[in-house]
Kinemage of the C-alpha trace (Angstrom):
@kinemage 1
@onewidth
@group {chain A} dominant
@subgroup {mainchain}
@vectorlist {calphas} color= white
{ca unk a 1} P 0.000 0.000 0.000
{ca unk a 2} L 1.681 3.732 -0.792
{ca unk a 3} L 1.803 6.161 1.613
{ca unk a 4} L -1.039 7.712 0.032
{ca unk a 5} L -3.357 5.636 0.353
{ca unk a 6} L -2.226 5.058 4.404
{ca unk a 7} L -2.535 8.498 5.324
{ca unk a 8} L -5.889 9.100 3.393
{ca unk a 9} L -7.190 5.624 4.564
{ca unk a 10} L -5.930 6.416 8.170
{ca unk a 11} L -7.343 10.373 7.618
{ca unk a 12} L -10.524 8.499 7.256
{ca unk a 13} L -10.980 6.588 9.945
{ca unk a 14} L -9.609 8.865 12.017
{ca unk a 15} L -12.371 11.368 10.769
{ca unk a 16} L -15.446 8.677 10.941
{ca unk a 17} L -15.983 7.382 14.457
{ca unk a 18} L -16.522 3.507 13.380
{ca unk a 19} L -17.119 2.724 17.558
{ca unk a 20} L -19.979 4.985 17.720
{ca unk a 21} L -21.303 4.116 14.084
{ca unk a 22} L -20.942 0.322 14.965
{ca unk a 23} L -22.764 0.888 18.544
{ca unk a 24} L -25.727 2.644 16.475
{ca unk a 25} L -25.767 -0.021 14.043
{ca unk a 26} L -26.487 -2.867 16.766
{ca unk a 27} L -29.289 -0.338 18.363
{ca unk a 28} L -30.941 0.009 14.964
{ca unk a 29} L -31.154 -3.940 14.351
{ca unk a 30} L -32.742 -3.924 17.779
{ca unk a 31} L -34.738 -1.045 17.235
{ca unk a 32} L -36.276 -2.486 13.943
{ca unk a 33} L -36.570 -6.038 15.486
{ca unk a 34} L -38.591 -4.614 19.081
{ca unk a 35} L -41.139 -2.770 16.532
{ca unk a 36} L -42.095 -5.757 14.340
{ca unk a 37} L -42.020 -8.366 17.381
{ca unk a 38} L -44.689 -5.670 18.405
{ca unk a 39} L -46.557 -6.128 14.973
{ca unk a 40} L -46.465 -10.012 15.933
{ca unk a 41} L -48.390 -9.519 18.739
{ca unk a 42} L -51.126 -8.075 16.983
{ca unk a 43} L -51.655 -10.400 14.652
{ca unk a 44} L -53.744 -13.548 15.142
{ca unk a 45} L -52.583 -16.113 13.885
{ca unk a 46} L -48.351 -16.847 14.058
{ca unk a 47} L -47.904 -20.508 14.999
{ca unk a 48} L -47.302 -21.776 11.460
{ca unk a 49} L -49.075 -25.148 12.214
{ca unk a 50} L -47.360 -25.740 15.014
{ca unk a 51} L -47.912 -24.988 18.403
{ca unk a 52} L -44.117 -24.549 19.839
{ca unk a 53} L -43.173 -22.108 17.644
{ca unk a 54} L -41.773 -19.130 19.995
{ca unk a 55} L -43.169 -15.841 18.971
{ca unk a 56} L -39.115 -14.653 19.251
{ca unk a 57} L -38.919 -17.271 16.116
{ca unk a 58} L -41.440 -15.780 14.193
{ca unk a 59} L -40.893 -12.088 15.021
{ca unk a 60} L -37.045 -12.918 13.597
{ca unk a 61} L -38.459 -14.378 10.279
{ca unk a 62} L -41.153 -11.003 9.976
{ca unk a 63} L -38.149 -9.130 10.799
{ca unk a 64} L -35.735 -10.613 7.279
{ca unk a 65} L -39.031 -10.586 5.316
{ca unk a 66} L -39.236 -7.268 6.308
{ca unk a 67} L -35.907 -6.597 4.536
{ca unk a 68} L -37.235 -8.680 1.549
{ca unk a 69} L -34.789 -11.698 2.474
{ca unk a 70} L -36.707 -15.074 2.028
{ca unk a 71} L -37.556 -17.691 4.592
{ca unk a 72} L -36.509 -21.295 3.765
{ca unk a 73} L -39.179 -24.106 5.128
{ca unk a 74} L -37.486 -27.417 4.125
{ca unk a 75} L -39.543 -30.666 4.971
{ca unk a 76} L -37.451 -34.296 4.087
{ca unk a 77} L -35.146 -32.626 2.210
{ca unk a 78} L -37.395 -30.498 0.170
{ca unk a 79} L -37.240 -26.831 0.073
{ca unk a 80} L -39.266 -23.734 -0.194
{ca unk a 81} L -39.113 -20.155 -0.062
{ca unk a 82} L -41.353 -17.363 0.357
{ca unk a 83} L -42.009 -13.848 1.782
{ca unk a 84} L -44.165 -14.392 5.114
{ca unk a 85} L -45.510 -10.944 4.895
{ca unk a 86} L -46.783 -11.237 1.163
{ca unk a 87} L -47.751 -14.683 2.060
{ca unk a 88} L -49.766 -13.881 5.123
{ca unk a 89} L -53.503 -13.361 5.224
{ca unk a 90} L -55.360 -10.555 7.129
{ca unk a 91} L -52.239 -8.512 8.559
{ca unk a 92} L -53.203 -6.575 11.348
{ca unk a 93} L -50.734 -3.950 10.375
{ca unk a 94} L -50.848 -2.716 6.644
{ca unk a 95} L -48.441 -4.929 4.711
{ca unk a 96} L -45.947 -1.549 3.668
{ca unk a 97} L -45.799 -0.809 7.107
{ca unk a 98} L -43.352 -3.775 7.941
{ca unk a 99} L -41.252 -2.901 4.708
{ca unk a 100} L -41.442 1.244 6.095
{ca unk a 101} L -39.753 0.268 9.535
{ca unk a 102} L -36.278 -0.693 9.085
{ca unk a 103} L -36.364 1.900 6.118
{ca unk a 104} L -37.200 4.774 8.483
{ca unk a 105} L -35.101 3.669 11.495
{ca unk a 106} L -31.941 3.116 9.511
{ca unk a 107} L -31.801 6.529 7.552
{ca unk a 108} L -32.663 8.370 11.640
{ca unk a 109} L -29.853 5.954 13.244
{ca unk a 110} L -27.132 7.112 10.140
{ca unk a 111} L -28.391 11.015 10.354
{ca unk a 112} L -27.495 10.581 14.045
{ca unk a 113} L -24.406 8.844 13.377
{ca unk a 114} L -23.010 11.465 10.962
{ca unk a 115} L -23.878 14.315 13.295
{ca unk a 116} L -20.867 12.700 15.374
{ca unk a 117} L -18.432 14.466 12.856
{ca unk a 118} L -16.659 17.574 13.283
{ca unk a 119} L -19.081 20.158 11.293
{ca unk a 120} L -16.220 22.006 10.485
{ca unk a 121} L -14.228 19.973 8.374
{ca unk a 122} L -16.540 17.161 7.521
{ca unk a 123} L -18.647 17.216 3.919
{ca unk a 124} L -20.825 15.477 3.104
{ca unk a 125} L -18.892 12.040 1.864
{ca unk a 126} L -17.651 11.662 4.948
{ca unk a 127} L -21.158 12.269 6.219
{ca unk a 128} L -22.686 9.450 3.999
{ca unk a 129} L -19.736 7.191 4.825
{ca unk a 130} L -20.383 7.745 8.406
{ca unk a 131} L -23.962 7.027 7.903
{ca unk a 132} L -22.885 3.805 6.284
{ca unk a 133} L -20.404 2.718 9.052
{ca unk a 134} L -23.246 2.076 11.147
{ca unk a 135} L -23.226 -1.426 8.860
{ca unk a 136} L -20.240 -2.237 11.229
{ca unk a 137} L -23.178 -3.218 14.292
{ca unk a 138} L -25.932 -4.182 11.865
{ca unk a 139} L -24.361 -6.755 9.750
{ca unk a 140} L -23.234 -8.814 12.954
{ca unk a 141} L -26.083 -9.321 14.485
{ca unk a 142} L -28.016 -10.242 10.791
{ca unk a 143} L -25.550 -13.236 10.828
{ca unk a 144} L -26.420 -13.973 14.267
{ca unk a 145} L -30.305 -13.985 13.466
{ca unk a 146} L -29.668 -16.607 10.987
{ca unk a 147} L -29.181 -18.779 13.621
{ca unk a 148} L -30.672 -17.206 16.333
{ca unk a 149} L -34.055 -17.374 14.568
{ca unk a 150} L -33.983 -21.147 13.428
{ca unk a 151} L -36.490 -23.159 14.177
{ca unk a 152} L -36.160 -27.104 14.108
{ca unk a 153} L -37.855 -30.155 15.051
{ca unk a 154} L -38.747 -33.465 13.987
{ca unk a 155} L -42.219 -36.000 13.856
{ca unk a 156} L -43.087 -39.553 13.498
{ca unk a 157} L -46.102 -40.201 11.443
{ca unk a 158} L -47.137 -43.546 10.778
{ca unk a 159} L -43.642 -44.912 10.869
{ca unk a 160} L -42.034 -41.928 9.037
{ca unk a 161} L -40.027 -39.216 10.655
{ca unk a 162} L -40.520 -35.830 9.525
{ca unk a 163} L -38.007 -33.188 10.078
{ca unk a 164} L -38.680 -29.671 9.323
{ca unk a 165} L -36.942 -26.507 9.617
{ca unk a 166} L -37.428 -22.918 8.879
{ca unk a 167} L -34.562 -20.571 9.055
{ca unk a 168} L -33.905 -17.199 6.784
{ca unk a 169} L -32.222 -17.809 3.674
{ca unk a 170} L -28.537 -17.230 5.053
{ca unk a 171} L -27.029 -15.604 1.991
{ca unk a 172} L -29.898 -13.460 1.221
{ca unk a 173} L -29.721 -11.901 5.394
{ca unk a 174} L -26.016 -11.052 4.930
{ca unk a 175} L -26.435 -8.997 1.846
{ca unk a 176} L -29.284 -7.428 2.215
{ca unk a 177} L -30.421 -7.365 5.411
{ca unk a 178} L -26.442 -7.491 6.988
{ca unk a 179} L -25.475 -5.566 4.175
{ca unk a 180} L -27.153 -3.309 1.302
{ca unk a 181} L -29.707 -2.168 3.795
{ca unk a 182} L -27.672 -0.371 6.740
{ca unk a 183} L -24.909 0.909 4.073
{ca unk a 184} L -26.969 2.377 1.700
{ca unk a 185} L -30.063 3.400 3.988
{ca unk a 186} L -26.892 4.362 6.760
{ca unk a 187} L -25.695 7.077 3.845
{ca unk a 188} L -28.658 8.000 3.123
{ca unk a 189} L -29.109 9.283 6.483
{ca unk a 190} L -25.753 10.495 6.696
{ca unk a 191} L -26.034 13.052 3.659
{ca unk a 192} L -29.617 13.739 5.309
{ca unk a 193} L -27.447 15.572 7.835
{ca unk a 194} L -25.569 18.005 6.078
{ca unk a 195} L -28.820 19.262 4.359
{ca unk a 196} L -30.109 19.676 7.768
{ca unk a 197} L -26.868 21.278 9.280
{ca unk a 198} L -27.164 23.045 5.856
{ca unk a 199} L -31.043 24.539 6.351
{ca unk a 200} L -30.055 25.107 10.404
{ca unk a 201} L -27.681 27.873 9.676
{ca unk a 202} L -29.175 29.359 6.779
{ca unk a 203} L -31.832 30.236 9.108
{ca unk a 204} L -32.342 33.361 11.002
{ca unk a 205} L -32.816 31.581 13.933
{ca unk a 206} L -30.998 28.083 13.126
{ca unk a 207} L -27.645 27.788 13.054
{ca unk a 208} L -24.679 28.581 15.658
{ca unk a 209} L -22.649 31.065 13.037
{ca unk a 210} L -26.065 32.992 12.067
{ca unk a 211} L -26.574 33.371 15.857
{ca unk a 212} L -23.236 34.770 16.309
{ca unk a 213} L -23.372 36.787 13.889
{ca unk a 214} L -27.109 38.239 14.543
{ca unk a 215} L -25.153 38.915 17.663
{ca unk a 216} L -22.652 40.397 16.837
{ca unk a 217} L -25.077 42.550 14.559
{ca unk a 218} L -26.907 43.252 17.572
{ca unk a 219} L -23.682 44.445 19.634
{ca unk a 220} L -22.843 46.980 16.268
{ca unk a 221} L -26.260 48.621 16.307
{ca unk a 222} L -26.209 48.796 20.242
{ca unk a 223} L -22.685 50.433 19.549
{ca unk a 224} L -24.052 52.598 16.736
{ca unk a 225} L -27.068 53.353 19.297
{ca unk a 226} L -24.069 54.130 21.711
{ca unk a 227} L -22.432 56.279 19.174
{ca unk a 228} L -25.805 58.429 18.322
{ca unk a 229} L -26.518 58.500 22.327
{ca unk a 230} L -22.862 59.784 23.081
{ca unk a 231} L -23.092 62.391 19.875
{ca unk a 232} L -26.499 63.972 20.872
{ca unk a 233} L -24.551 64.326 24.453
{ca unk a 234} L -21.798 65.897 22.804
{ca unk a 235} L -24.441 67.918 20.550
{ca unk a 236} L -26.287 69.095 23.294
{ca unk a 237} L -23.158 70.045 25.115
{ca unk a 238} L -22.372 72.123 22.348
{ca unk a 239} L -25.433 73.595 21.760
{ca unk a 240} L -25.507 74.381 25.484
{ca unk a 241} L -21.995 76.086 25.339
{ca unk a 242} L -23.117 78.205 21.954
{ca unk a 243} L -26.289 79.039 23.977
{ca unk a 244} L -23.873 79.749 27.398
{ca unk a 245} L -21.623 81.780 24.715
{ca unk a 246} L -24.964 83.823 23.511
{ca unk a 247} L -26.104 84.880 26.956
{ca unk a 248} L -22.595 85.816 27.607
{ca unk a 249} L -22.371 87.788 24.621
{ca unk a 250} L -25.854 89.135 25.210
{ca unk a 251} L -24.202 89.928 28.982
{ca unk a 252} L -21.462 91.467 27.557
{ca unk a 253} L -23.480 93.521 25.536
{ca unk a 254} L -25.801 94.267 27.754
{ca unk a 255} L -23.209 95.688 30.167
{ca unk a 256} L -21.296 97.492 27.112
{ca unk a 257} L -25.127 99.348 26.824
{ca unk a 258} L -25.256 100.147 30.244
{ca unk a 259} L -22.019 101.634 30.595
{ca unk a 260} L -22.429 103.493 27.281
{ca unk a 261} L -25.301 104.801 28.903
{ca unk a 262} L -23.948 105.652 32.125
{ca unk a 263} L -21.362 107.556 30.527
{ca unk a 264} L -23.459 109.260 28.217
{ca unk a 265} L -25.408 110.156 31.076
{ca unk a 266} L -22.089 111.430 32.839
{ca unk a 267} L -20.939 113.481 29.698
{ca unk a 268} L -24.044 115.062 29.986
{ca unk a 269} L -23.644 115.857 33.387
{ca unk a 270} L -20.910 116.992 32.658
{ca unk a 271} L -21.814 119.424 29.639
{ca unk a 272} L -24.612 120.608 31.751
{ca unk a 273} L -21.927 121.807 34.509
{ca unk a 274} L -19.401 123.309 32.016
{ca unk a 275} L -22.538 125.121 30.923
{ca unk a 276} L -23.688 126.470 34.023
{ca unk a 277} L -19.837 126.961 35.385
{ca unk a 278} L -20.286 129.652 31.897
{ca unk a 279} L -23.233 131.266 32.795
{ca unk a 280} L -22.295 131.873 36.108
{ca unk a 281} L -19.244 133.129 34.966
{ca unk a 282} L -20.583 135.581 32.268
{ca unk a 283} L -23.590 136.441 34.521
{ca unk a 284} L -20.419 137.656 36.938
{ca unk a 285} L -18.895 139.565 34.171
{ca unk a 286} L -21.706 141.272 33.328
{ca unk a 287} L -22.142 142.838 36.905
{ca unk a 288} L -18.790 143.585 37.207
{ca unk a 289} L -19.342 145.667 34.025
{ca unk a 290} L -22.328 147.039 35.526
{ca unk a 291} L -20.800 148.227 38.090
{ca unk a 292} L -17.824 150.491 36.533
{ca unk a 293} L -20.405 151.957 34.240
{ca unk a 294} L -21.850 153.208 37.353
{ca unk a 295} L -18.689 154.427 39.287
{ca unk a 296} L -17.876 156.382 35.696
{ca unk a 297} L -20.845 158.250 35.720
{ca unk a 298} L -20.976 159.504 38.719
């Protein structure tokens, strides 16, 4: 192997969490195998002709005919296979129902197991191949049910013994109940999740980066708000100082009037005295004169 392939083989599983995918796979099989032993008990009618049949038995072959894998009935060395769903009369439970099940629970179990990855620098191959790692727990325990779900025995009827046995067809359970079904359904899922992770952030209210950001948003316009608050202080404060400088000019003014006036009113004072100061002075001359134009004639 080049050192290529190592590091982008090794890149890969160090990316896809098989322990997790492989745990998920094993909860699916049970998953999908609890719901249709359920459907069993609704029906009627499960012993197959026989009366020790164990309803585990029979929930087990529902459960591979649910995956479309055939069920072998051999009697004396003669086989034959069928579908036990298609084949069954008067279902309780629709008949597409049992296919939906392990449809539906496989695609939500590889979703799940793909939203395991790092969202950062996953895409969405190694989300469908995490999705499909989840084979890794299914496909053991569909070669276990082979066995598991095997049902034997043997009669004596008048002198001959008759063995029978019903069992899934083994080949058919590993590759496409072990196999196709939890890789491709598994992907399925898998890719499933980066449209969701996809839809989550391209929402206003989904995502973690849109959040961040509509924070982030929300700190600017709080800053902005900040920014107009701090501006109509600043405004104010300088309208107040242009209105302080007014009313000091107006002050200023006001006291430049009043001291104009008071000094005009002092100059006039002023005038007024020189004035009098002359006609008291001329009035003085003018008895003075009087008086030597008296002494002369006499």
């Amino acid at each position: 192997m080049s050192r290529r392939a190592q590091q982008s083989t090794g890149g890969l599983l160090d990316r896809i969490p098989i322990g997790r995918a492989a745990g998920l796979g094993a909860a699916a099989y049970v998953a999908v195998y609890a719901v249709t032993y359920l459907f069993v008990e609704l029906q009627e009618d499960t012993d197959f002709g026989s009366t020790d049949v164990s309803q585990m038995d029979v929930a087990g072959w529902f459960f591979y005919s649910a995956h479309f894998v055939d069920i072998k009935l051999t009697q004396n060395d003669q086989t034959s296979t069928e579908n036990i769903i298609s084949e069954a009369a008067d279902l309780t439970v629709p008949e597409p129902i049992w296919y939906i099940v392990p449809v539906v629970i496989l695609v939500a179990i590889g979703l799940v197991a793909a939203m395991g990855l790092d969202e950062r620098s996953a895409s969405a191959q190694d989300a469908a191949l995490s999705g499909a790692a989840v084979v890794a727990g299914y496909l053991p325990l569909a070669v276990v049910g082979t066995f598991l779900f095997k049902y034997e025995t043997e009669q004596s009827f008048l002198g001959q013994t008759i063995s029978t046995s019903i069992t899934p067809d083994t080949a058919m359970a590993v590759g496409l109940a072990g196999v196709a079904y939890p890789v491709v359904l598994g992907a399925v899922g898998g890719f499933l999740s980066t449209l969701v992770a996809d839809t989550g952030t391209s929402r206003p209210g989904g995502g973690r980066q849109r959040g961040g950001r509509g924070r982030q948003g929300g700190h600017q316009q709080g800053g902005r708000q900040g920014g107009h608050q701090q501006g109509g202080r600043q405004g104010g404060h300088q309208q107040g100082g242009r209105q302080g400088g007014q009313q000091q000019r107006g002050r200023q003014q006001g006291g430049h009037q009043q001291g104009g006036r008071q000094g005009g009113q002092q100059n006039r004072g002023r005038q007024q005295g020189s004035q009098q100061n002359r006609g008291g002075q001329g009035s003085q001359q003018e008895r003075g004169q009087s008086d030597d134009d008296r002494l002369s004639r006499k």
